[in-house]
C-alpha positions as CSV (number, residue, x, y, z in Angstrom):
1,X,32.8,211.0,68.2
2,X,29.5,209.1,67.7
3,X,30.0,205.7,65.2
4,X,28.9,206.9,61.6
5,X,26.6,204.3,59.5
6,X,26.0,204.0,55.8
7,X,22.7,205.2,55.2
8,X,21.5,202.8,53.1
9,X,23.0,199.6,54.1
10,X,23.9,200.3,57.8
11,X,27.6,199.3,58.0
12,X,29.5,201.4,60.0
13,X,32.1,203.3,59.2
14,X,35.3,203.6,61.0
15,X,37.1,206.9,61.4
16,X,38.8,208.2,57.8
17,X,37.7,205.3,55.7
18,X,36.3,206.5,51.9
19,X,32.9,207.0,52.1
20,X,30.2,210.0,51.1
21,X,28.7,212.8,53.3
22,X,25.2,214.4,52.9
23,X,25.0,217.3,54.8
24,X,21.6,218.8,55.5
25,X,20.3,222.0,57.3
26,X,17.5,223.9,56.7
27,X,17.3,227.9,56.8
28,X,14.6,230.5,56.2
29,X,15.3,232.7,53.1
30,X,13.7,236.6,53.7
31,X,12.5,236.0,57.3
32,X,13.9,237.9,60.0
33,X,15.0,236.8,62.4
34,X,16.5,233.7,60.2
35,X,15.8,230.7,61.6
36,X,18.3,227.5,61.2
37,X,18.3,223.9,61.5
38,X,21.0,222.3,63.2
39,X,22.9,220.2,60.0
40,X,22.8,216.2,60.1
41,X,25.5,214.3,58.5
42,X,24.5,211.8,56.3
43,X,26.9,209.5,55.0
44,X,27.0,206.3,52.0
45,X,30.1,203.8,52.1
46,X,31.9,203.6,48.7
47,X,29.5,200.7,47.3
48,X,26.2,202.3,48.0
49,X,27.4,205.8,46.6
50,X,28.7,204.1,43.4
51,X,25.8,201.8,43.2
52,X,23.3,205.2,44.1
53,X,25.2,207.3,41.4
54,X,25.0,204.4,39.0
55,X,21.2,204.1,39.8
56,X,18.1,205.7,37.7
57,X,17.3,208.8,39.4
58,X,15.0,208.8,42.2
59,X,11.8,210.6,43.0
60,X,11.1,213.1,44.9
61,X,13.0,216.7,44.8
62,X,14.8,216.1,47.6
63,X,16.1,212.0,46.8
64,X,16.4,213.8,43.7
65,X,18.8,216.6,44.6
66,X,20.8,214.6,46.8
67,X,20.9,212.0,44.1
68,X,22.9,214.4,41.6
69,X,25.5,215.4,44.0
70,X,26.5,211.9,44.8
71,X,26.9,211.2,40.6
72,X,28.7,214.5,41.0
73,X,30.9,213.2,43.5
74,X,31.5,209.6,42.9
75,X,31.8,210.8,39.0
76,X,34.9,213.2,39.8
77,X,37.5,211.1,41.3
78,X,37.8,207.0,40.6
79,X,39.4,207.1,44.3
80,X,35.5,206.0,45.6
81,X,35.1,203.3,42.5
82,X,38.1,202.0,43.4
83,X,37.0,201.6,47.3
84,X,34.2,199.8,46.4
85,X,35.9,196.9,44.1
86,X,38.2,196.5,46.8
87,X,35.8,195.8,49.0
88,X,34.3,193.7,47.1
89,X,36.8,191.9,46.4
90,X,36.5,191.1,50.3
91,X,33.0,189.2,49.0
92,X,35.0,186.6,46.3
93,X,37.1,185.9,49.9
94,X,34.8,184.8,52.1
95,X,34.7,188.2,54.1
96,X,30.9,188.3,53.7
97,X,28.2,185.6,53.5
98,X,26.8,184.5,50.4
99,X,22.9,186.3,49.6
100,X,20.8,184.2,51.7
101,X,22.5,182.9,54.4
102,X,22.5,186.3,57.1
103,X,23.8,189.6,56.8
104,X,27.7,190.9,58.3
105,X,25.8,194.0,58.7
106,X,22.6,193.9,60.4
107,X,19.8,197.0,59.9
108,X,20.1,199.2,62.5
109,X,16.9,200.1,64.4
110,X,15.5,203.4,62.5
111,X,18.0,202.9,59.6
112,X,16.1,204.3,55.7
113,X,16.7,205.7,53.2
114,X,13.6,205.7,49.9
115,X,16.3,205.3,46.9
């Protein structure tokens, strides 16, 4: 199984830890033969989908889409929320250096994402 990354802030996520999945495919609607897209999985640790949902909307139709189904999904449990005070609760403790001085989680080549 392939490491998965937060989209936005690139820190990876370890096997069955909270986070948010994207999926996306692509599929022609009234053409025969139909033609699909293989889906990509894109995923958001607890703090980026809470601070996403908690975010003015984006533009675009498709950042726009996506957009509402995280608010959708962070919005329906607290279980997420509650992920992402805990970890940053790991920031008051030293886990993480202060703004400034580096990054724990370095960009990964390629990494974007326009919200």
């Amino acid at each position: 199984m392939d490491n998965l990354y937060c989209l936005r802030c690139s820190r990876e996520l370890e096997a069955g830890q909270k986070s948010v999945a994207v999926y996306l495919f692509a599929q022609t609607v009234g053409v025969k033969p139909r033609q699909k897209s293989s889906a990509q999985r894109i995923c958001f640790c607890p703090q980026c989908s809470v601070s996403l949902a908690m975010g003015p909307a984006p533009e675009g139709a498709l950042n726009l889409a996506a957009w509402q189904m995280i608010r959708d999904i962070v919005g329906a449990d607290p279980a997420l929320t509650e992920a992402a005070w805990e970890s940053l609760h790991g920031i008051e403790e030293g886990l993480l250096p202060a703004t400034g001085t580096g990054s724990a989680h370095p960009m990964r080549p390629g990494a974007f994402f326009e919200f």
